[in-house]
MARBASE-488440 format. One record per residue: x, y, z of N, C-alpha, C, O in turn; residue number from 1. Coordinates in nm, 2 decimals. Layout:
N
NODE/X/Y/Z/X/Y/Z/X/Y/Z/X/Y/Z/NUM
...
***
This chain:
220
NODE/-1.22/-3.91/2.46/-1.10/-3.83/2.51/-1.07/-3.88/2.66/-1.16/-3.88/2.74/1
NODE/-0.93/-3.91/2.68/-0.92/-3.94/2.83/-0.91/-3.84/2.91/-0.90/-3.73/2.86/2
NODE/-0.89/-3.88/3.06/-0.89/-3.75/3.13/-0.74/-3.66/3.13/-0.71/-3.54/3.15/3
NODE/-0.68/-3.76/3.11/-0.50/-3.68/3.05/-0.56/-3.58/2.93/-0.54/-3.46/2.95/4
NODE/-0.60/-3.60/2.85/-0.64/-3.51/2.70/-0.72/-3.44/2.72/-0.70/-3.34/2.66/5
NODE/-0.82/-3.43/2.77/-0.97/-3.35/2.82/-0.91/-3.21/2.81/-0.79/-3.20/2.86/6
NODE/-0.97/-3.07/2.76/-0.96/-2.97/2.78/-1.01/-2.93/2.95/-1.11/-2.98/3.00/7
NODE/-0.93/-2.85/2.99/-0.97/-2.79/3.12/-1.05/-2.71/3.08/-1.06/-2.64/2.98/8
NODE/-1.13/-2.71/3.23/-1.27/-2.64/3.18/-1.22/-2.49/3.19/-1.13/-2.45/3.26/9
NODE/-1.30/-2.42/3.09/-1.28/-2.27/3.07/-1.31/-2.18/3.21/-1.29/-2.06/3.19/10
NODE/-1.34/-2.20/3.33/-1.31/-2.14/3.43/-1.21/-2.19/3.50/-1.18/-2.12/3.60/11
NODE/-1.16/-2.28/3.48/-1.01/-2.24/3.55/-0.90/-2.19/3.49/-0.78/-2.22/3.52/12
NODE/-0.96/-2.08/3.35/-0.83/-2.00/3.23/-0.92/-1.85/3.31/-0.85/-1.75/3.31/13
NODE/-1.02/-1.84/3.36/-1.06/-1.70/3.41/-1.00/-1.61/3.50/-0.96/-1.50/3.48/14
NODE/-1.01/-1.69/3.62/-1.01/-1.64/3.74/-0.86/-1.69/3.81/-0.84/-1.71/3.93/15
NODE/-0.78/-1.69/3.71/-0.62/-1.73/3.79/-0.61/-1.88/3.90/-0.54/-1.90/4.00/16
NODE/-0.72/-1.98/3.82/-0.77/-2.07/3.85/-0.83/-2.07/3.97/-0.82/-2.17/4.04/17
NODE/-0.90/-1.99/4.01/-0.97/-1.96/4.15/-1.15/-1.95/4.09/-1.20/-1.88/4.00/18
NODE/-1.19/-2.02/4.16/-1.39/-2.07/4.15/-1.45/-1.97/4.26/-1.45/-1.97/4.38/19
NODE/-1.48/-1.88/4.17/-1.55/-1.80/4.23/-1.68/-1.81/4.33/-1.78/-1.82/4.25/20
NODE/-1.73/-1.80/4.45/-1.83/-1.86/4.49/-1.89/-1.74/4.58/-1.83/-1.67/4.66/21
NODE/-2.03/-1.72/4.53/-2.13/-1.62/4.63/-2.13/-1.67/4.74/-2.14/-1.79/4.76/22
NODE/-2.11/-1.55/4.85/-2.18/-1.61/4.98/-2.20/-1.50/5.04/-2.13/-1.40/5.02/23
NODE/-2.33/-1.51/5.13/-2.40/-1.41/5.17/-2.40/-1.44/5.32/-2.42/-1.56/5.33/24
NODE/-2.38/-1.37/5.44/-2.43/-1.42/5.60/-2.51/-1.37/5.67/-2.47/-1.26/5.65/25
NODE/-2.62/-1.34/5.75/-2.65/-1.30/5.80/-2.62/-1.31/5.95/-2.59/-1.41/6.00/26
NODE/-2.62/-1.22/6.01/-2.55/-1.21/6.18/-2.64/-1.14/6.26/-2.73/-1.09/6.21/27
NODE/-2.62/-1.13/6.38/-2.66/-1.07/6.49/-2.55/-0.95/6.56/-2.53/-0.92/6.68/28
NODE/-2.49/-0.93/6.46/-2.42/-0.80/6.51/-2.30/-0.83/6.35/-2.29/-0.91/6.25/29
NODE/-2.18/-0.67/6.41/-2.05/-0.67/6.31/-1.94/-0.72/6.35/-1.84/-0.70/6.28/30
NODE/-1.95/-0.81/6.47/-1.80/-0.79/6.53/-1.80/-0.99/6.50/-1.86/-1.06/6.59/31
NODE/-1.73/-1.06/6.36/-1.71/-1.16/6.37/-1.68/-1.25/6.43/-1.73/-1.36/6.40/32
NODE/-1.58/-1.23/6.57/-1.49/-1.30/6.70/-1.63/-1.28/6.79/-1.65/-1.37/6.86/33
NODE/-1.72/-1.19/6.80/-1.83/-1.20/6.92/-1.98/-1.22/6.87/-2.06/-1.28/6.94/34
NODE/-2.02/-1.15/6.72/-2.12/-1.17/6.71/-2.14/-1.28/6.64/-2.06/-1.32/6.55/35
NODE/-2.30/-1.35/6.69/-2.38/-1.50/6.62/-2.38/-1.45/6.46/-2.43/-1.35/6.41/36
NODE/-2.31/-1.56/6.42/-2.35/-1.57/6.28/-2.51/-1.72/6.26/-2.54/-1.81/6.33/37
NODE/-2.57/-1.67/6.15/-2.66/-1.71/6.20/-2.75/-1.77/6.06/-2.85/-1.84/6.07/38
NODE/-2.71/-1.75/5.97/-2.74/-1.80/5.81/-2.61/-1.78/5.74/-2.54/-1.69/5.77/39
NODE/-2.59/-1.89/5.63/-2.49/-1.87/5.54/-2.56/-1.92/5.42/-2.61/-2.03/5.43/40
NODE/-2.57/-1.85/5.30/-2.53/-1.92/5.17/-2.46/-1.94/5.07/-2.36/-1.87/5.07/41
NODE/-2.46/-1.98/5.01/-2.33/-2.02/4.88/-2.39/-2.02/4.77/-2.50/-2.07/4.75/42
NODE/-2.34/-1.96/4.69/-2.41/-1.99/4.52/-2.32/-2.02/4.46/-2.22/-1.94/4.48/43
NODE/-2.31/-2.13/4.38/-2.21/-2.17/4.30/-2.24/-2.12/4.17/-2.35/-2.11/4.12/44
NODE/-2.11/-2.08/4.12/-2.14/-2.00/3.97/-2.12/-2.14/3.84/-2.16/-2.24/3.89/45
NODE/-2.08/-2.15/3.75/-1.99/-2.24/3.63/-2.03/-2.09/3.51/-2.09/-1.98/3.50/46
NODE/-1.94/-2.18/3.42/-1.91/-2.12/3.28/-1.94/-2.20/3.18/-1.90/-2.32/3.18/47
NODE/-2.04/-2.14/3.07/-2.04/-2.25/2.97/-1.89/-2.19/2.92/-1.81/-2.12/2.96/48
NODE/-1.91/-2.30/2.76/-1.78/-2.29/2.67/-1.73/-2.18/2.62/-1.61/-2.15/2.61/49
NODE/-1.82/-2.10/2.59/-1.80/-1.94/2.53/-1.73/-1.85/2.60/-1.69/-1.74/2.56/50
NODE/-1.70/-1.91/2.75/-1.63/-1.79/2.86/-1.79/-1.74/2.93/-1.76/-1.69/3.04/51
NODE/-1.90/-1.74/2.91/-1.99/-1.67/2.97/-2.04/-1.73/3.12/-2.09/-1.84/3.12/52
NODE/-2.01/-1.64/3.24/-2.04/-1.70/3.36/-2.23/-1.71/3.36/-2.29/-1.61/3.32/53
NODE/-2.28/-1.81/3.41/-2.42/-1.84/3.52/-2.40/-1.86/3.65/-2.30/-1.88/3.72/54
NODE/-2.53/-1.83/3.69/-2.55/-1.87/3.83/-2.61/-2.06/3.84/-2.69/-2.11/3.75/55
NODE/-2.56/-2.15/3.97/-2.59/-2.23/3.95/-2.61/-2.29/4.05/-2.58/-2.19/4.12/56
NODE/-2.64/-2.39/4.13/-2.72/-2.45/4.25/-2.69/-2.33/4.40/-2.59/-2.26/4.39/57
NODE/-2.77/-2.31/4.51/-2.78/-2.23/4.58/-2.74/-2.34/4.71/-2.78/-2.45/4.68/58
NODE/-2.70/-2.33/4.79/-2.65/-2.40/4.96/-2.67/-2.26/5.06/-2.62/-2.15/5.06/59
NODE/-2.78/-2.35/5.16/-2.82/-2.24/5.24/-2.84/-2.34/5.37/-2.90/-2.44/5.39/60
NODE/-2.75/-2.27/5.46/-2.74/-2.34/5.60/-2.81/-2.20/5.76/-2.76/-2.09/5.79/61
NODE/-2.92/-2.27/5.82/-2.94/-2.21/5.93/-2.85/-2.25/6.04/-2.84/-2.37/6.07/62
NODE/-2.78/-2.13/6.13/-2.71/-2.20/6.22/-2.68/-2.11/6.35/-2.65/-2.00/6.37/63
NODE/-2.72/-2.21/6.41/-2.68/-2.19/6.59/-2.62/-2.10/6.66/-2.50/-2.14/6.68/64
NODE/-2.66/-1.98/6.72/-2.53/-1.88/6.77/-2.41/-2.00/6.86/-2.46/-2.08/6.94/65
NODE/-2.33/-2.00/6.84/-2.24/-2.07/6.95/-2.22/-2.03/7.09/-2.29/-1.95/7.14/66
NODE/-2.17/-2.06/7.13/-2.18/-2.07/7.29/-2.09/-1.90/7.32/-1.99/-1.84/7.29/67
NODE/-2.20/-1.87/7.41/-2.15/-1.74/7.44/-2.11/-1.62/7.37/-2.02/-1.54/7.40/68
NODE/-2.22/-1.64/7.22/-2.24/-1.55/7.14/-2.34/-1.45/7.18/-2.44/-1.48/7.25/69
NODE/-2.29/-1.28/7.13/-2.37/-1.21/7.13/-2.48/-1.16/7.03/-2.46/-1.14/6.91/70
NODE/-2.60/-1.15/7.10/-2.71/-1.12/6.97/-2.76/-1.02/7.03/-2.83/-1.02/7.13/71
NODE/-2.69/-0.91/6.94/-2.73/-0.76/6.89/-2.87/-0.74/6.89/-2.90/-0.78/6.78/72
NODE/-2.99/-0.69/6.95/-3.13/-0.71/6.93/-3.17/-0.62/6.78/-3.27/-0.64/6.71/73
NODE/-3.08/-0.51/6.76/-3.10/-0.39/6.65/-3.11/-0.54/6.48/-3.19/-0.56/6.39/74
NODE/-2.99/-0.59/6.52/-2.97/-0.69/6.43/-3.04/-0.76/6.39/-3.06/-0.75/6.27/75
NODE/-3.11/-0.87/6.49/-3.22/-0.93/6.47/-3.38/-0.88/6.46/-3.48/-0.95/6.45/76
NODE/-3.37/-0.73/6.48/-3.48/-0.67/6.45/-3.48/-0.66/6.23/-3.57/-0.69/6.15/77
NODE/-3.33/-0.61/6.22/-3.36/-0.58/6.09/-3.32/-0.73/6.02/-3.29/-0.69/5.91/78
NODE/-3.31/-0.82/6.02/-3.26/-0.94/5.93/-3.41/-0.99/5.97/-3.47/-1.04/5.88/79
NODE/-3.48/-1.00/6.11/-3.62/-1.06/6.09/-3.58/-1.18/6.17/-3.68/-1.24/6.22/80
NODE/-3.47/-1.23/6.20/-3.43/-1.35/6.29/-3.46/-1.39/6.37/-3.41/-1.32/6.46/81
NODE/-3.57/-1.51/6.44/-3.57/-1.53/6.57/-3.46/-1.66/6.57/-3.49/-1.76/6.50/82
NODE/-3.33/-1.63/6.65/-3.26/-1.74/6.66/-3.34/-1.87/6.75/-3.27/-1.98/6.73/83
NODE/-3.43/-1.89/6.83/-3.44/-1.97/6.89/-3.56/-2.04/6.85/-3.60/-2.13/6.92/84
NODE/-3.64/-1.99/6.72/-3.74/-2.05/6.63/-3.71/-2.22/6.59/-3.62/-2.23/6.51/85
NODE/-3.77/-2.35/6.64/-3.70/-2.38/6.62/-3.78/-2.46/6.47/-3.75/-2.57/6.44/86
NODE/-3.85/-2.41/6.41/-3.87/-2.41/6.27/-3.75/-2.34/6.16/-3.79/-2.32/6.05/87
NODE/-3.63/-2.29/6.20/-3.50/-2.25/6.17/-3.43/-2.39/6.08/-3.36/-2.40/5.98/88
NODE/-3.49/-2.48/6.19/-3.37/-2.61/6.16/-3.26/-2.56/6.20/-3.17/-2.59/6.12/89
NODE/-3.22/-2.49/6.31/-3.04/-2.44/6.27/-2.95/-2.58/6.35/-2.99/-2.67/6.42/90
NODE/-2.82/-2.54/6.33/-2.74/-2.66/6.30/-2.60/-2.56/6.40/-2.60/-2.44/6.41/91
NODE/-2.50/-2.64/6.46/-2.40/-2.59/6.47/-2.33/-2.53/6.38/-2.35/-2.55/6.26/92
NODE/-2.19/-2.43/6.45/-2.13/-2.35/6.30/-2.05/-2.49/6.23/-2.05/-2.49/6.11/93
NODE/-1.98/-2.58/6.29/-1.94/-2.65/6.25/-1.99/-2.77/6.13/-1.94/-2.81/6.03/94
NODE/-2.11/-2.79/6.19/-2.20/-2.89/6.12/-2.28/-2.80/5.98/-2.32/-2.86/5.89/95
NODE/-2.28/-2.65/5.99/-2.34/-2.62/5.94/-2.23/-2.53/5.80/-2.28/-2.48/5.70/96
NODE/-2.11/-2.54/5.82/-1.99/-2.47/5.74/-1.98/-2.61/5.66/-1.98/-2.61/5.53/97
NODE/-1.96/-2.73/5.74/-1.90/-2.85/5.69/-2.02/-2.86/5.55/-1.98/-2.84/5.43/98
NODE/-2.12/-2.88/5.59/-2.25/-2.86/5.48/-2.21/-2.75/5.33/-2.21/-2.77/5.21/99
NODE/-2.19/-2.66/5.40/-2.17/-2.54/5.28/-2.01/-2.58/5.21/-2.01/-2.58/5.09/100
NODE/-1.91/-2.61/5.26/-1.76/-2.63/5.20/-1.79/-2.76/5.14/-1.74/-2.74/5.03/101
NODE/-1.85/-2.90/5.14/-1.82/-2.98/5.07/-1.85/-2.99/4.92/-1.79/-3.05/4.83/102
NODE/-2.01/-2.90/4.91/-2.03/-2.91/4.78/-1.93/-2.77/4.69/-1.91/-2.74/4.57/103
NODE/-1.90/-2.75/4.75/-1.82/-2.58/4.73/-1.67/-2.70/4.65/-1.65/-2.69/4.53/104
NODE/-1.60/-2.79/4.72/-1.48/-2.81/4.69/-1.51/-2.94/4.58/-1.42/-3.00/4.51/105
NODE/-1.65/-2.97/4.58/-1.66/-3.03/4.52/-1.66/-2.97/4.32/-1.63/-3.01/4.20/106
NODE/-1.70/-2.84/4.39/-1.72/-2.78/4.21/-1.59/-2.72/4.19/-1.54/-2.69/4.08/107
NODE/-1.53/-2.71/4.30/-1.36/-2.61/4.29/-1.30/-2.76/4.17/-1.25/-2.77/4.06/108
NODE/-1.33/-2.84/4.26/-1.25/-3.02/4.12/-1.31/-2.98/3.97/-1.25/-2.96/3.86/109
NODE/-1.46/-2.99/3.99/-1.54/-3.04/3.83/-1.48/-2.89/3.76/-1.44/-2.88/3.64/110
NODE/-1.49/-2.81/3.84/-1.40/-2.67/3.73/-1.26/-2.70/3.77/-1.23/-2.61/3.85/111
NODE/-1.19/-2.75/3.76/-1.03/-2.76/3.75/-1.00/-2.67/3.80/-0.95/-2.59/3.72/112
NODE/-1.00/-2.63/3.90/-0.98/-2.49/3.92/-0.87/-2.55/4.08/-0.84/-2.67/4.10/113
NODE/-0.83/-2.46/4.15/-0.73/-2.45/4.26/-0.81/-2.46/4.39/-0.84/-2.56/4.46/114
NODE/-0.87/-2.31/4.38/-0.93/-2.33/4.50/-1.04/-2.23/4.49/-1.05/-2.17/4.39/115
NODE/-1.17/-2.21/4.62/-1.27/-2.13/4.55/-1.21/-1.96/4.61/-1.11/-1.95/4.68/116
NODE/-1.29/-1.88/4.57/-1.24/-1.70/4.61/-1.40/-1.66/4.62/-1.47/-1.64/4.52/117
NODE/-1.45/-1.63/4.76/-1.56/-1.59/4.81/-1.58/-1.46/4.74/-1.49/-1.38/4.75/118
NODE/-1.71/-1.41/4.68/-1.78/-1.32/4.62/-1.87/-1.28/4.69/-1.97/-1.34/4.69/119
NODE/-1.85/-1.17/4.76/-1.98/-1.11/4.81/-1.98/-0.95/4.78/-1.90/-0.88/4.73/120
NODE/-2.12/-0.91/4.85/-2.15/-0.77/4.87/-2.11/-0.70/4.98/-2.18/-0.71/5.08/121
NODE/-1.99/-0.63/4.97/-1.90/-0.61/5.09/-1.80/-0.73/5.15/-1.79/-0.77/5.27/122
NODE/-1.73/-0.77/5.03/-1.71/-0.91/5.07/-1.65/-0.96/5.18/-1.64/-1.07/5.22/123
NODE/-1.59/-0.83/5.24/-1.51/-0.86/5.38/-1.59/-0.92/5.48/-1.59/-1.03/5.53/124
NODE/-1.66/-0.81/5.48/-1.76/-0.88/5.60/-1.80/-1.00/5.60/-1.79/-1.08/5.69/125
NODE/-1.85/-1.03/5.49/-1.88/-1.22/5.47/-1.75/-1.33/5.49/-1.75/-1.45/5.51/126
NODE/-1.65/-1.26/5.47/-1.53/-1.33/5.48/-1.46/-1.36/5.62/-1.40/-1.46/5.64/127
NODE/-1.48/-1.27/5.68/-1.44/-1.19/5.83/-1.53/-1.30/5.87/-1.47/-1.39/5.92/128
NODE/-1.68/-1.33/5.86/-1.77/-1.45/5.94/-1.76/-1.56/5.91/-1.81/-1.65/5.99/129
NODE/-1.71/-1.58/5.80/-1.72/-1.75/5.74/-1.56/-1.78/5.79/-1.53/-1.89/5.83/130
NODE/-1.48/-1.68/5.79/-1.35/-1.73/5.84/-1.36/-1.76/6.01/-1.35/-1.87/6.06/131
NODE/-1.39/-1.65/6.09/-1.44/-1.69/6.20/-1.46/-1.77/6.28/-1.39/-1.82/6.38/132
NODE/-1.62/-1.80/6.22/-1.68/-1.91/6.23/-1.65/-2.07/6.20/-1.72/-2.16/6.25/133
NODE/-1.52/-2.09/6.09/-1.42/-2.16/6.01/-1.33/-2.22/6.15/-1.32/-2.34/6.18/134
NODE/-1.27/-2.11/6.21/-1.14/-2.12/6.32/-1.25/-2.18/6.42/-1.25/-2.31/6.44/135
NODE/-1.34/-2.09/6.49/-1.43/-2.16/6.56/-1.42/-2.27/6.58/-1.33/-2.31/6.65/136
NODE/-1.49/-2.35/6.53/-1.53/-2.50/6.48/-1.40/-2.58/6.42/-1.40/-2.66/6.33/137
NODE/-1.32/-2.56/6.46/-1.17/-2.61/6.35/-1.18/-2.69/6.29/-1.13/-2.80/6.31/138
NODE/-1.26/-2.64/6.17/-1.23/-2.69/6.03/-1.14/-2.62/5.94/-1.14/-2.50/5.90/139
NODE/-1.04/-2.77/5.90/-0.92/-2.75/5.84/-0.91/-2.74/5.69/-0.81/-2.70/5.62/140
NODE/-1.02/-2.79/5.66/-1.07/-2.80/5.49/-1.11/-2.68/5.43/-1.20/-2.69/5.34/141
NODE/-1.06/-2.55/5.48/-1.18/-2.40/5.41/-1.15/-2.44/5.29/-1.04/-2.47/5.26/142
NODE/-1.27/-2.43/5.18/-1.17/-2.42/5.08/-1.19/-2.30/4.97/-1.20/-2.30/4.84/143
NODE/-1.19/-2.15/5.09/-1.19/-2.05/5.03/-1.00/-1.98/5.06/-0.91/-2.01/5.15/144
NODE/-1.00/-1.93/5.00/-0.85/-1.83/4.95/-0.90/-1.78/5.08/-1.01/-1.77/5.12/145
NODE/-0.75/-1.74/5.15/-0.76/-1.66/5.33/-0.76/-1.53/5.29/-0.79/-1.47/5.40/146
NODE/-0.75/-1.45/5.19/-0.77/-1.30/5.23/-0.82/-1.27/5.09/-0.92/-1.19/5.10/147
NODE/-0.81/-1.31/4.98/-0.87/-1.26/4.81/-1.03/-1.30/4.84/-1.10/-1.38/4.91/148
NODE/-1.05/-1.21/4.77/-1.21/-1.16/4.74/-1.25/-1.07/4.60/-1.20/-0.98/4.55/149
NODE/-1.37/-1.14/4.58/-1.44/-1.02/4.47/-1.52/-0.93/4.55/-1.59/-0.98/4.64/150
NODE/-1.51/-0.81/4.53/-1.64/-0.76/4.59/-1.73/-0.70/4.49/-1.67/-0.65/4.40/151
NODE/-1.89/-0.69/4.47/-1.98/-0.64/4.40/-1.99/-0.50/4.43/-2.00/-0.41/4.35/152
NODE/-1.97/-0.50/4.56/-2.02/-0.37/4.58/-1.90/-0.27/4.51/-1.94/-0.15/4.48/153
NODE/-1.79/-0.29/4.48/-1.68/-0.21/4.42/-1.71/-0.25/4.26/-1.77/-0.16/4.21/154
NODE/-1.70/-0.32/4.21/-1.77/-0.35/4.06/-1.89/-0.32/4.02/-1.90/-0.30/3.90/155
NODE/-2.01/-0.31/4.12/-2.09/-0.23/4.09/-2.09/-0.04/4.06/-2.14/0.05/3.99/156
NODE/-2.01/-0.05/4.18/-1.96/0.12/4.19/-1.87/0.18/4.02/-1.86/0.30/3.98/157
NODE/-1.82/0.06/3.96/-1.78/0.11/3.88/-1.84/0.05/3.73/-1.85/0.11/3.62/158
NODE/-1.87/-0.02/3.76/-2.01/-0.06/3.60/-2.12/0.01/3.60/-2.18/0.03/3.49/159
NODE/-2.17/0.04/3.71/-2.32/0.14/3.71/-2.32/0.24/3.82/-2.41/0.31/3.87/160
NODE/-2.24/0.24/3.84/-2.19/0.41/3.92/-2.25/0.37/4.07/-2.21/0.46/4.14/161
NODE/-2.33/0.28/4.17/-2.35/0.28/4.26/-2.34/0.17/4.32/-2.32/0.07/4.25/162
NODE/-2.33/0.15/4.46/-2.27/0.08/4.51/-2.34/-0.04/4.62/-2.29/-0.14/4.66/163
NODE/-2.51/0.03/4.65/-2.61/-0.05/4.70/-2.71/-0.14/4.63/-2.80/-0.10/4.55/164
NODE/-2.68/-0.31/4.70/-2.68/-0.41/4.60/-2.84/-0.36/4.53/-2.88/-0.38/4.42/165
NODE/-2.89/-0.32/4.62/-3.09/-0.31/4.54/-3.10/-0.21/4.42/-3.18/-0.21/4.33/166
NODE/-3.01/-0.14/4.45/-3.01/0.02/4.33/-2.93/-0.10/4.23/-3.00/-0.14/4.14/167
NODE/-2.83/-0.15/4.23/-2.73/-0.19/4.15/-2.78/-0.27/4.07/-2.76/-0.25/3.95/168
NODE/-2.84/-0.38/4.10/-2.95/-0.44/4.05/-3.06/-0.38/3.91/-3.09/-0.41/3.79/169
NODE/-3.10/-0.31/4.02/-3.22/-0.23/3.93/-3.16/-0.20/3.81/-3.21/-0.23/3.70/170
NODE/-3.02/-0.08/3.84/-2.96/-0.08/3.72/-2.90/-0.15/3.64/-2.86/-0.09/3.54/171
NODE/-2.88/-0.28/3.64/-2.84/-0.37/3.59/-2.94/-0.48/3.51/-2.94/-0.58/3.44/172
NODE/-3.03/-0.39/3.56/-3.20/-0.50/3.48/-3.18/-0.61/3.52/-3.18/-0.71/3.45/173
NODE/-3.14/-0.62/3.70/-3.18/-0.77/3.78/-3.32/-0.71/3.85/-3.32/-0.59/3.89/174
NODE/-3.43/-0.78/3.87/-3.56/-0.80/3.98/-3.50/-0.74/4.09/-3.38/-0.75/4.09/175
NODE/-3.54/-0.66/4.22/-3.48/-0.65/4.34/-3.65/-0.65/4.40/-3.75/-0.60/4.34/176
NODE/-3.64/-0.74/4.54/-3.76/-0.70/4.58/-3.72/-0.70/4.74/-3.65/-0.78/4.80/177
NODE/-3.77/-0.59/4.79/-3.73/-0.54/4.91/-3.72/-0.62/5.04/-3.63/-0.63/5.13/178
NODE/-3.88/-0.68/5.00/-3.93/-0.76/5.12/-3.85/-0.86/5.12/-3.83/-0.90/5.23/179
NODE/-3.78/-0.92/5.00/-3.70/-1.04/5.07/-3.62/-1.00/5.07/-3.57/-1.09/5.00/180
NODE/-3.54/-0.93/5.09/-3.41/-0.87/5.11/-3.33/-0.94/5.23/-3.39/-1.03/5.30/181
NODE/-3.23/-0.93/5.26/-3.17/-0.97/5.40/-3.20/-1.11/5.49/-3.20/-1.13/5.61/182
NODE/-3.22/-1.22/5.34/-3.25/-1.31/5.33/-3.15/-1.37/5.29/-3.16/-1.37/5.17/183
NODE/-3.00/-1.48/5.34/-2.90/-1.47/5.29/-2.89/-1.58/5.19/-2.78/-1.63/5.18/184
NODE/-2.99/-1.61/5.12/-3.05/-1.70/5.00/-3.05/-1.59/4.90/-2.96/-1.55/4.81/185
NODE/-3.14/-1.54/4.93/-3.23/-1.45/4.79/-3.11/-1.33/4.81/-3.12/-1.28/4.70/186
NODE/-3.00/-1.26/4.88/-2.96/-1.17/4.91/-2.76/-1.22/4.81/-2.67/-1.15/4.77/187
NODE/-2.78/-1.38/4.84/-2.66/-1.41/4.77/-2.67/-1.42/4.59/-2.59/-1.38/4.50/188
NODE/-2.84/-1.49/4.59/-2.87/-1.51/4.44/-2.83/-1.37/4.37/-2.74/-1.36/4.29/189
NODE/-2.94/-1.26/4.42/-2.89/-1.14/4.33/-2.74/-1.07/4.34/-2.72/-0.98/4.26/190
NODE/-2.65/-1.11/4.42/-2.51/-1.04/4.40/-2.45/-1.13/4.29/-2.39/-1.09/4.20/191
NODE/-2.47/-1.27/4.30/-2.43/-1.35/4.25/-2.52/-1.34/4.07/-2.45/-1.34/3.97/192
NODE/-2.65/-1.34/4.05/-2.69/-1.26/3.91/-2.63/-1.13/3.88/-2.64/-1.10/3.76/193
NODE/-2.56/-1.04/3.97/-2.51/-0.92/3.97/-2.36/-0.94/3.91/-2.30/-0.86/3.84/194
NODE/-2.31/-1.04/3.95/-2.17/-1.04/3.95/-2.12/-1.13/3.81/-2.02/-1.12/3.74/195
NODE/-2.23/-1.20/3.80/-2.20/-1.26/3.63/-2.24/-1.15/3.54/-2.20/-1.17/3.43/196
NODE/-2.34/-1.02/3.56/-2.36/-0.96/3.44/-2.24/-0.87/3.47/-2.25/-0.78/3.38/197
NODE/-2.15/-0.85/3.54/-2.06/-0.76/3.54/-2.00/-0.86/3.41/-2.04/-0.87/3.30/198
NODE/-1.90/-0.92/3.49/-1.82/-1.01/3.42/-1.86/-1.04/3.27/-1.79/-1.03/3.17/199
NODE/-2.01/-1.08/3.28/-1.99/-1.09/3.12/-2.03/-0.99/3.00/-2.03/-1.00/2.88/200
NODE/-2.07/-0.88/3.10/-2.10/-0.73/3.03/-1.93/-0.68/3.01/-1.92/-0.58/2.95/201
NODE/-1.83/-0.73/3.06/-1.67/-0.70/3.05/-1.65/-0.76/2.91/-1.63/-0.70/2.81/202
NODE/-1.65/-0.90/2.94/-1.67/-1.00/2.80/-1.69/-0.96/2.69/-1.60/-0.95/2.60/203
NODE/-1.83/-0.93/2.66/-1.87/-0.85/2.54/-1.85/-0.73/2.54/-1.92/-0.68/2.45/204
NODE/-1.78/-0.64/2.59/-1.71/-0.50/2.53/-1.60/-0.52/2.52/-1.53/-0.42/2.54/205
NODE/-1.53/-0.65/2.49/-1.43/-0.69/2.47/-1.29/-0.67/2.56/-1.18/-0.66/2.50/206
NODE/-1.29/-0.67/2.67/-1.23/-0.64/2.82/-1.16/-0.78/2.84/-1.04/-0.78/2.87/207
NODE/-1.22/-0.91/2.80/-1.16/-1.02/2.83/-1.18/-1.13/2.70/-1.29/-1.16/2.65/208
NODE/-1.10/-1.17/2.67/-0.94/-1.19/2.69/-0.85/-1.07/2.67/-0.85/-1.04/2.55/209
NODE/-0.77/-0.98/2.75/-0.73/-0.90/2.73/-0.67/-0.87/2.59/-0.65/-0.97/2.52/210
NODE/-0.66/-0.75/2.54/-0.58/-0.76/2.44/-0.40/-0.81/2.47/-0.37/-0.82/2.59/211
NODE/-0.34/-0.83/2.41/-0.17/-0.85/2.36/-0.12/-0.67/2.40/-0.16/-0.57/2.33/212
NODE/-0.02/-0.67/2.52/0.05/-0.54/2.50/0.08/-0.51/2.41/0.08/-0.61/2.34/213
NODE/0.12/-0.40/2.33/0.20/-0.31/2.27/0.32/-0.33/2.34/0.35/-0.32/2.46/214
NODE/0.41/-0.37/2.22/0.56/-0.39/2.31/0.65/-0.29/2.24/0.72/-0.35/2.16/215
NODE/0.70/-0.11/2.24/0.76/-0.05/2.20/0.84/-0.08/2.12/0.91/-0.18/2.16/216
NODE/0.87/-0.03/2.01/1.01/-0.09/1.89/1.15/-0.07/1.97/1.13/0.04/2.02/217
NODE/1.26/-0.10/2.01/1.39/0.00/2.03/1.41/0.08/1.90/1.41/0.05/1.78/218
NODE/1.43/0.20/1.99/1.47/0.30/1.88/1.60/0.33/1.85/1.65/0.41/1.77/219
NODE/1.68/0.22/1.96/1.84/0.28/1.93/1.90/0.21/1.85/2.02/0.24/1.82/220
***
């Protein structure tokens, strides 16, 4: 079959051709324009043929507060962070976003898809830093959607009634283990196992492909 005839792959019929992509950050405060962002990762999802989403390669970048960033000490008490460790490996935001977007736009092509739509747990906030940090560094290539998002934490609130990623989990019969928690690897993996058993727990109760409206008869 040539590439003119080839079926498009079945995630770009899902998601209104948008590749959905986990990403998790960790920071040294909330305030995206002042506080160090300071880990990022990415989980790339695919679909087999059936419609059913996986989880699938992980991209994880340590990275550099930038110049005249603030680091919150509360922050780096609870994420565990020493920014200036230099067993970190950290990298500029620039050098270190460029790393996470290329293999990202690279699967946005192999799924035919448009462009990717960042998934996270509270997804604003991850989006608020990756954009940020994006302008920062002026890279022109994002190749996340500027304001769309999935969030888990609202899909979990409504598939298992709560809204905190470790509870949500549990309920969901994913592993949660505390100690690694806030680890923006292991912290993207489970939203990202979280967010395919939504979707494809929708799937099999038959939620997607929607049904065909009901189109009223005219009665006159």
């Amino acid at each position: 079959m040539t590439d003119e005839n080839k079926e498009p792959h079945p995630m770009s019929r899902r998601f209104r051709g948008f590749l959905p992509v986990v990403v998790d950050v960790e920071t040294a405060g909330f305030n995206p324009e002042r506080d160090a962002l300071l880990e990022v990762a990415a989980v790339l999802l695919t679909m087999d043929a059936d419609g059913y989403l996986r989880r699938a390669e992980t991209h994880l970048q340590q990275i550099d507060p930038f110049e005249g960033a603030n680091l919150e000490q509360s922050a780096l008490d609870f994420t565990g962070i020493d920014p200036w460790n230099p067993e970190r490996e950290a990298v500029p935001e620039r050098e270190g976003l460029s790393e996470i977007f290329s293999p990202i736009r690279k699967a946005v092509k192999a799924h035919d898809c448009k462009r990717a739509v960042l998934v996270g747990h509270n997804a604003t906030f991850d989006h608020n830093f990756v954009f940020a940090a994006a302008m920062r560094s002026d890279i022109k290539r994002n190749p996340f959607h500027p304001f769309s998002t999935f969030d888990t934490a609202t899909l979990a609130g409504l598939a298992y009634g709560h809204t905190v990623l470790a509870q949500a989990c549990k309920l969901a019969g994913i592993p949660f283990n505390n100690k690694e928690a806030h680890s923006a690897a292991y912290d993207a993996e489970k939203t990202a196992d979280l967010f395919c058993g939504i979707v494809n727990r929708w799937k099999d109760l038959g939620g997607f492909p929607p049904p065909l409206p009901l189109i009223p008869e005219d009665t006159e």
